[in-house]
C-alpha positions as CSV (number, residue, x, y, z in Angstrom):
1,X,32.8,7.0,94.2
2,X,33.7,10.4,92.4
3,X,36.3,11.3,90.4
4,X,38.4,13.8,89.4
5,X,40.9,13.8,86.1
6,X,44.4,14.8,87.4
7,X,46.0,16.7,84.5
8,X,48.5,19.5,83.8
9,X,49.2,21.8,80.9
10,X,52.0,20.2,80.0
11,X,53.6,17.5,77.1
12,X,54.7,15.1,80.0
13,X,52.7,14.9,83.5
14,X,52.9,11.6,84.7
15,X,53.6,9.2,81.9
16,X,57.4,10.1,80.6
17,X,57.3,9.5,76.5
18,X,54.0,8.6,76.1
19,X,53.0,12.2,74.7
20,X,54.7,10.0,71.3
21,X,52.5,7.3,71.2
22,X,49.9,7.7,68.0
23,X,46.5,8.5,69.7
24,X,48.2,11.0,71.8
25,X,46.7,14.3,70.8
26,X,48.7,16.3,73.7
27,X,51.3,18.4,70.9
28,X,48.1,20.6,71.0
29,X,48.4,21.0,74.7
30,X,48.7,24.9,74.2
31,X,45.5,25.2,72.1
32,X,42.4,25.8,74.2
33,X,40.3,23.7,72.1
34,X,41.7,21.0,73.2
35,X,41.3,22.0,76.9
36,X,37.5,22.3,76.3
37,X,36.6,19.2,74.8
38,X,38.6,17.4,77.6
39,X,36.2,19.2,80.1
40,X,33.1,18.7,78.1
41,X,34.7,14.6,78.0
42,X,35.2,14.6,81.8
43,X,31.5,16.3,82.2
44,X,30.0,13.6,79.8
45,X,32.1,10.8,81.8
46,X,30.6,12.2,85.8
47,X,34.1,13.4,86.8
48,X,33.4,15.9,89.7
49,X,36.3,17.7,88.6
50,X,39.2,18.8,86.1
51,X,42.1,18.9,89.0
52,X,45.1,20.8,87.4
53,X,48.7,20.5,88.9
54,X,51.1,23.2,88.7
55,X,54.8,24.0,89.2
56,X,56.4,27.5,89.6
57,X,59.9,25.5,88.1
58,X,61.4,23.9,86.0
59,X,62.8,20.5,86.7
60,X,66.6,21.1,86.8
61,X,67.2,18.3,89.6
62,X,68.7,15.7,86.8
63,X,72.1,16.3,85.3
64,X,72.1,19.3,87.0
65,X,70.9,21.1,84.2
66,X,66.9,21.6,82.4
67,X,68.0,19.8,79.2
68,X,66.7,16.5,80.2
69,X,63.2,18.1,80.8
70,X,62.8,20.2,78.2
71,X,64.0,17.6,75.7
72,X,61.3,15.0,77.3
73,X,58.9,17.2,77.5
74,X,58.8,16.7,81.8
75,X,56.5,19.0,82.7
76,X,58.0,22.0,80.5
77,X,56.7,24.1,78.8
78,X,53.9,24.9,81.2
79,X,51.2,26.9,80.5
80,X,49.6,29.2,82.8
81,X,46.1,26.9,83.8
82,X,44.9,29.9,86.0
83,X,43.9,31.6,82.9
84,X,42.4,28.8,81.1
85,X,39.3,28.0,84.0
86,X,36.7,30.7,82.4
87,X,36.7,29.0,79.1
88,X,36.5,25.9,80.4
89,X,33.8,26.8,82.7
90,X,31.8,28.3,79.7
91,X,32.0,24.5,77.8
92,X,30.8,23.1,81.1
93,X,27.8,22.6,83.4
94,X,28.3,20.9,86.0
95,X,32.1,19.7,85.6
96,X,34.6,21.7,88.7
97,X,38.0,22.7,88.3
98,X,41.4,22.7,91.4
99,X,43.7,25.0,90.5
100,X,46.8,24.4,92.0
101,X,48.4,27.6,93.4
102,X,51.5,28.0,96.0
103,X,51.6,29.7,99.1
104,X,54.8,30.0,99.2
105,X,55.2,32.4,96.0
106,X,51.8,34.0,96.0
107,X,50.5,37.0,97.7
108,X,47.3,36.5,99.7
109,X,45.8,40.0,98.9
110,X,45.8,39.0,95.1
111,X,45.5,35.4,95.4
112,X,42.1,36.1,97.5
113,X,40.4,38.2,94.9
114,X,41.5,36.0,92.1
115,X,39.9,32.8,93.3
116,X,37.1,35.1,94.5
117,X,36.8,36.1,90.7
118,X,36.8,32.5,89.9
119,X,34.4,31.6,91.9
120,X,32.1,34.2,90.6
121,X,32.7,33.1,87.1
122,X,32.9,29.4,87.8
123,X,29.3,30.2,89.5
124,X,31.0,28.4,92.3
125,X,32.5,25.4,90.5
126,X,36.3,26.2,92.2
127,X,38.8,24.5,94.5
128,X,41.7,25.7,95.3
129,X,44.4,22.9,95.7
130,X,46.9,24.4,98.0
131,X,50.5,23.6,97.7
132,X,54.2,25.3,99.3
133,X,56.0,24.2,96.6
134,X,59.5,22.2,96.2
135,X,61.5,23.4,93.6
136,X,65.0,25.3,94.0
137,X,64.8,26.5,90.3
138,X,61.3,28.3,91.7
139,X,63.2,29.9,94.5
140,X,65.6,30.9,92.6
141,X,63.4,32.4,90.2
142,X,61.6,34.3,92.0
143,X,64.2,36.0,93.9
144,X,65.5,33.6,96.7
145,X,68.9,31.9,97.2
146,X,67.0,28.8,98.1
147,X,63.8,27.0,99.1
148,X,62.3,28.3,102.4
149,X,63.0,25.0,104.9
150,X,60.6,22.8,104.6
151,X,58.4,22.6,108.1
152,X,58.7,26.1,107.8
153,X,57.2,26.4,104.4
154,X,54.4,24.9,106.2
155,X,54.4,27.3,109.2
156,X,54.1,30.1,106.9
157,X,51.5,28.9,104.9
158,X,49.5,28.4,108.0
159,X,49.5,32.2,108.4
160,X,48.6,32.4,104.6
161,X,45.6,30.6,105.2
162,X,44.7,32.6,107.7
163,X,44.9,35.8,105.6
164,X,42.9,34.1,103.0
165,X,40.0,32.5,105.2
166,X,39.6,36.7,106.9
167,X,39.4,38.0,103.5
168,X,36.9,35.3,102.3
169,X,35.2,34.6,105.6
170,X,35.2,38.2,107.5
171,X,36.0,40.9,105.3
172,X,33.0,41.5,103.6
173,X,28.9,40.6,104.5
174,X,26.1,38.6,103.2
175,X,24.4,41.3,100.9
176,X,26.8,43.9,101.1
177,X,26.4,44.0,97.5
178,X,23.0,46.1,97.4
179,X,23.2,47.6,93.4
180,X,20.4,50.3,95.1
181,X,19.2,52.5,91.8
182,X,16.8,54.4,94.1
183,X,19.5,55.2,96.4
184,X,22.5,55.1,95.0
185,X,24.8,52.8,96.7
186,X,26.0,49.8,94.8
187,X,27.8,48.5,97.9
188,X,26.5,49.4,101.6
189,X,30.4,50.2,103.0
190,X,29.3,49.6,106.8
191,X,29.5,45.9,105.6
192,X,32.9,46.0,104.6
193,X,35.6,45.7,107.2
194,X,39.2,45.9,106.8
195,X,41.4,42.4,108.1
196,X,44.2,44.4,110.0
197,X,46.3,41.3,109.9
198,X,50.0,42.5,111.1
199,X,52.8,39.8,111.5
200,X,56.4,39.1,110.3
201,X,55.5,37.2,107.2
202,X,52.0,39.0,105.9
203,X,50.4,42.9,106.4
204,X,46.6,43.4,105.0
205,X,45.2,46.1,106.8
206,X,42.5,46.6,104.1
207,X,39.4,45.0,103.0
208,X,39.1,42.2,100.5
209,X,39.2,43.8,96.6
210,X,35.8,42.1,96.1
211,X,32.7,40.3,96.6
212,X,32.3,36.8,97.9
213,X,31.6,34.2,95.2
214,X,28.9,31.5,95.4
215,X,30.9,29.3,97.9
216,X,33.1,32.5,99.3
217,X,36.2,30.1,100.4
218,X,36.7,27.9,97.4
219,X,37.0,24.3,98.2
220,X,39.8,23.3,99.6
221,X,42.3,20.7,98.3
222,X,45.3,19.4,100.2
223,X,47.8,16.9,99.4
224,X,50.6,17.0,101.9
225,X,52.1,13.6,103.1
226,X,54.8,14.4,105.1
227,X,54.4,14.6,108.7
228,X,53.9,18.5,108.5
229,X,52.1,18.0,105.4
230,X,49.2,15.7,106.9
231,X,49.3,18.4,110.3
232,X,48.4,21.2,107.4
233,X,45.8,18.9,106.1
234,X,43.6,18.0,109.2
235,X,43.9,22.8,109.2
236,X,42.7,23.0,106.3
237,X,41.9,20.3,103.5
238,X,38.3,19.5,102.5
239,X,39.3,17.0,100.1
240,X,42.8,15.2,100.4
241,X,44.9,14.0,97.7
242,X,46.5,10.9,98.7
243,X,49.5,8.8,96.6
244,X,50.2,5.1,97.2
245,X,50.1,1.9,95.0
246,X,49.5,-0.1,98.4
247,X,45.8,0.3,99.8
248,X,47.0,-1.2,102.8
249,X,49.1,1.6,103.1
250,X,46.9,4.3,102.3
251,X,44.5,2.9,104.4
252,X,47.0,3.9,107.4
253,X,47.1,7.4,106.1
254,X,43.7,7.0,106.3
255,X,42.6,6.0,109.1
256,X,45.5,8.5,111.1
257,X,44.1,11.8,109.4
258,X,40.5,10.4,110.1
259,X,41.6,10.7,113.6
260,X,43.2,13.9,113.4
261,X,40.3,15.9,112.4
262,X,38.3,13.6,114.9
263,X,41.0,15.6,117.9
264,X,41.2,18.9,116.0
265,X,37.3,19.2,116.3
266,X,36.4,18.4,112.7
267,X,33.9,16.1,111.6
268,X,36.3,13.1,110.5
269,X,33.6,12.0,107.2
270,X,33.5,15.8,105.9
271,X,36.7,15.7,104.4
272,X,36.8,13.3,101.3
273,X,40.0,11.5,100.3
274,X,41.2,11.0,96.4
275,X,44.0,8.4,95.5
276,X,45.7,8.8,92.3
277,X,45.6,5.9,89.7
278,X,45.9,5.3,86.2
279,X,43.6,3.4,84.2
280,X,44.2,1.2,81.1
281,X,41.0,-0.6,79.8
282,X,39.7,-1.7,76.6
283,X,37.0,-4.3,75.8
284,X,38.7,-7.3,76.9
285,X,41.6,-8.2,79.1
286,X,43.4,-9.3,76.6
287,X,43.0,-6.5,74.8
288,X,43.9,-4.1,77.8
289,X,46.9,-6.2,78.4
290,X,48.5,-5.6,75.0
291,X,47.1,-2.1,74.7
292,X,49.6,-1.6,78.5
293,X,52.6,-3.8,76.5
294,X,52.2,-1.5,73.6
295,X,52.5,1.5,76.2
296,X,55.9,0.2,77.6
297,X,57.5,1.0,74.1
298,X,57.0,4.4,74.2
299,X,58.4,5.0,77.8
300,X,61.3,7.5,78.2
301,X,63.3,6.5,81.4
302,X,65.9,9.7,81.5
303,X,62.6,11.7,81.5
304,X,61.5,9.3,84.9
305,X,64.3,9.9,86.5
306,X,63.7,13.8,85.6
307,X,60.6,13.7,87.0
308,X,61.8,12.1,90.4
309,X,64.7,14.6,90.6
310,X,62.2,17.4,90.3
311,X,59.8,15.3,92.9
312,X,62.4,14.7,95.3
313,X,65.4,16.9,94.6
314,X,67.6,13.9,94.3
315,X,69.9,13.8,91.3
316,X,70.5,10.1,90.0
317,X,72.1,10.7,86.9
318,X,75.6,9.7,88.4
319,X,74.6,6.0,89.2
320,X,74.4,2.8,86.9
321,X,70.6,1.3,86.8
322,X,71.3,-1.1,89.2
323,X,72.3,0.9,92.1
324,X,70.2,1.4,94.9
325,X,68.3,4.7,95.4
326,X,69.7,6.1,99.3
327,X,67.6,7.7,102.0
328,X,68.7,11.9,101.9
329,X,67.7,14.7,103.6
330,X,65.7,16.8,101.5
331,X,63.8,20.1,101.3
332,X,61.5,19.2,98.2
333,X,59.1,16.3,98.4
334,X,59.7,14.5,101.0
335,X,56.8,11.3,100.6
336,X,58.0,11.2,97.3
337,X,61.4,10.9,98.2
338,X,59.9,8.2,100.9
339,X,57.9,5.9,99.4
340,X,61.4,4.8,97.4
341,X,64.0,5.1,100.2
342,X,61.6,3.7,103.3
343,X,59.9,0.8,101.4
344,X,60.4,-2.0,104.3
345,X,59.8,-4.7,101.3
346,X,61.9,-3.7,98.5
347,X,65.3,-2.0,98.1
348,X,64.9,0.0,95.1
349,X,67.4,0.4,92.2
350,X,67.5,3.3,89.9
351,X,66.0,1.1,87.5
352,X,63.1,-0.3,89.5
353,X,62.5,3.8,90.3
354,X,62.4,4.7,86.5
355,X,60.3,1.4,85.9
356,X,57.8,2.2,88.9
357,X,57.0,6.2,87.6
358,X,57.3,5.5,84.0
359,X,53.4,5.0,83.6
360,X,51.5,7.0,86.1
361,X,53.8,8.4,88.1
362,X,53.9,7.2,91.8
363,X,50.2,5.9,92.3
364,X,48.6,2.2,91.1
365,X,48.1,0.9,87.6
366,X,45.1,-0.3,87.0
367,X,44.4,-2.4,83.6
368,X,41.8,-4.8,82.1
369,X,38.1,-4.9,80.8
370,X,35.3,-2.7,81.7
371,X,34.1,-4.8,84.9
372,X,37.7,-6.0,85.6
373,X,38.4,-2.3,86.2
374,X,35.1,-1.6,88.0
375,X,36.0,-4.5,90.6
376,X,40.0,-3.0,91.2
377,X,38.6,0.1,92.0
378,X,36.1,-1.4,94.4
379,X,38.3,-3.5,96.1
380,X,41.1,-0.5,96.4
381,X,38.8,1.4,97.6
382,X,37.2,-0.6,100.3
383,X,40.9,-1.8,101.6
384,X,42.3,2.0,101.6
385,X,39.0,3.7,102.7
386,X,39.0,6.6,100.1
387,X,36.4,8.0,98.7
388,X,37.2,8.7,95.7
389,X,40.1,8.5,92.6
390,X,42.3,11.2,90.8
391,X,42.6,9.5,87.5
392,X,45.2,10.5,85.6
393,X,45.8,9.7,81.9
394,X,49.4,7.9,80.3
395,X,48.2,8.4,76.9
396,X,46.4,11.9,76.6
397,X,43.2,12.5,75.9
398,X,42.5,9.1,74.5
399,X,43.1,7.6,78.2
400,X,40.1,9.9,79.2
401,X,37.9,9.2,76.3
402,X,38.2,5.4,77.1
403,X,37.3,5.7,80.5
404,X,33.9,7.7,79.5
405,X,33.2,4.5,76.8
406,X,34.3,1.6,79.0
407,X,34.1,2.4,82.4
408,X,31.5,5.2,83.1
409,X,28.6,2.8,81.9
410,X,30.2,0.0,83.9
411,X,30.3,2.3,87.2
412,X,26.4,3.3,86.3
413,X,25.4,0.2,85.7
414,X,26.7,-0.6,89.8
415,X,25.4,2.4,91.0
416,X,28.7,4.0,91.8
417,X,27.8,7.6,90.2
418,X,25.5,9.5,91.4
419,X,23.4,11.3,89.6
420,X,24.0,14.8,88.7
421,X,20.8,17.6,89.9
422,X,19.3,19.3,86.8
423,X,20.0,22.6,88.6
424,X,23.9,22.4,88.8
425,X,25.3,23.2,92.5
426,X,28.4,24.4,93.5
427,X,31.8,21.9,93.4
428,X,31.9,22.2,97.5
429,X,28.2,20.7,97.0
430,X,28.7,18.2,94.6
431,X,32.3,16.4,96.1
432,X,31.4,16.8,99.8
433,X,27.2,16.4,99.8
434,X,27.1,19.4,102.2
435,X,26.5,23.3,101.5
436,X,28.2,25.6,99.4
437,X,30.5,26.8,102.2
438,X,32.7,25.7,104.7
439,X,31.5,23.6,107.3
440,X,30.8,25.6,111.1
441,X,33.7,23.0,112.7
442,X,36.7,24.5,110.0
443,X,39.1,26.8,111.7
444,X,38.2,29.2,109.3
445,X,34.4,29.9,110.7
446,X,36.1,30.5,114.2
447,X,37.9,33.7,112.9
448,X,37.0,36.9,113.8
């Protein structure tokens, strides 16, 4: 198994109110201190990676307003966590880091050379989780009337990638970099070739702003679950981020993509496949049980329903708790919107929805003793077929630290963490057990 800690710089990611429950430590959330040590926790604990969400919004869905965020904490403020990844590479070894960035409100030019720089400083430790975005409030923000439509968010960020994969890939060559004192030339410029991409949506002409870094495309992260979203996935993901309390479920998801890549020409066991869960453990069950219990009185269910408004861009504030949640059209996240409106065993109230996200968001809770936890994970992953978990934390850090003291010796002990090289390797390396770059059979390779 490997695993990554799902986090965000943020009071509230995916467990509304718990940011007040005593061990939480997260009112420091905006001290880089506290950043670091998580890292060095996560590096002690075998986590492949620190995998940080990010919004360009704020979640205004709810009420129709940001109060009901910004009182709760949902995911505002947000801090920056593209500026953070140097420092947190310096108080690390091995330990990688996904920045989340959108396609949608970034420009590839820039975009390229800032991963590239990261990269570089990272000494290849980067992955780049690529998202479109959802948000109106982002839209709106950054100088649009609305969201771009979403299957065409998608079609655009196709050509995004492929801006990014010809300044990676093609724009400059292995050993350009010369740094000749005897001659004089630091870079030889006949291996340096302008893109001359031309099209409606993107215009580089010129050459990438710098060097290629250790894995020169930084690994690539995808988590789209909507029909289009899974299409952009078999493109271009390395590693897929995949959301479902039901293995059974996930295992469809699963098995489909698998079969996608198998069509598209790509090695269907390349890409690795995360699911998102939350872990409570403690020493015994018992113990686990009421440490869960104790949880529940912390939750904050206005700031749930916030965080599905922002998720899903469906504002329930009008309706009593035991109304049912209707199937909409919608231009933000559609599988979010999904999983609650298309569930063929349950009808869900606004109720059961604020219940369901309250702790963890939209992906399994997973509580008991050391081995009880251990054996969950097993059996989720053998039913769903991932390779691998996004753990994310309801009580923060403490959540974390817990799962380095109960269930990293637990996992050792089965042989389900592999042992890190003394000579630390590059993230693509480490997750996917293959080379530091992309693989000959991704699109991007076949690029001239």
């Amino acid at each position: 198994m490997h695993f990554n800690a799902f986090d965000m710089l943020v009071p509230v990611h995916q467990s509304p109110g718990l940011w007040r429950h005593p061990e939480s430590r997260i009112d420091e959330f905006d001290q880089l201190d506290y950043w670091t040590s998580l890292a060095q926790t996560l590096e002690r604990a075998g986590f492949s990676s620190l995998f940080l969400a990010d919004i360009p919004g704020v979640y205004d869905v709810y009420g129709s307003s940001h109060h009901a965020a910004a009182r709760g904490g949902v995911q505002y403020p947000l801090l920056d966590p593209q500026v953070i990844i140097p420092a947190l590479a310096g108080a690390t070894t091995h330990l990688g880091f996904g920045l989340t960035a959108s396609v949608t409100y970034e420009q590839p030019y820039l975009l390229a050379r800032r991963f590239a720089t990261l990269d570089h400083l990272t000494k290849g430790r980067i992955a780049w989780n690529i998202v479109t975005s959802y948000q109106d409030s982002a839209a709106r923000n950054l100088g649009m009337e609305g969201q771009i439509p979403h299957d065409e968010r998608y079609d655009r960020a196709d050509e995004f990638l492929e801006v990014m994969y010809k300044l990676f890939e093609h724009s400059v060559e292995d050993g350009a970099v010369l740094a000749d004192r005897e001659t004089g030339v630091f870079t030889d410029p006949e291996k340096v070739h302008g893109i001359e991409h031309s099209s409606p949506w993107f215009s580089v002409p010129g050459q990438m702003l710098t060097h290629p870094g250790p894995q020169r495309t930084p690994l690539l992260f995808q988590a789209g679950s909507s029909a289009r979203g899974q299409k952009f996935a078999v493109d271009h993901g390395e590693a897929i981020f995949v959301i479902n309390a039901k293995p059974k479920k996930l295992a469809e998801q699963v098995q489909e993509t698998r079969a996608a890549l198998k069509e598209a020409g790509r090695d269907p066991q390349s890409v690795k496949f995360s699911a998102m869960v939350t872990v409570v453990v403690a020493e015994t069950e018992e113990e686990a049980q009421a440490r869960l219990a104790d949880y529940k009185r912390y939750v904050d269910t206005e700031a749930a329903l916030t965080l599905f408004g922002g998720w899903t861009g469906v504002d329930l504030s009008d309706l009593r708790d035991e109304d049912y949640v209707a199937d909409v059209q919608t231009e933000a996240n559609q599988s979010a919107l999904a999983m609650f409106t298309k569930d063929p065993s349950q009808r869900w109230t606004v109720r059961d929805v604020a219940e369901f996200i309250s702790i963890g968001g939209r992906g399994p809770l997973i509580v008991g003793d050391p081995s009880q936890v251990v054996d969950q994970l097993e059996h989720f992953q053998q039913v769903s077929g991932v390779d691998g978990f996004n753990i994310s934390a309801a009580v923060r850090p403490a959540d974390f630290e817990r799962f380095e003291h109960f269930v990293t010796p637990e996992l050792k002990r089965r042989g389900l963490l592999e042992e890190r090289p003394e000579t630390p390797v590059t993230l693509r390396e480490q997750l996917l057990g293959a080379g530091p770059h992309l693989a000959e059979d991704h699109p991007a390779r076949q690029l001239g």
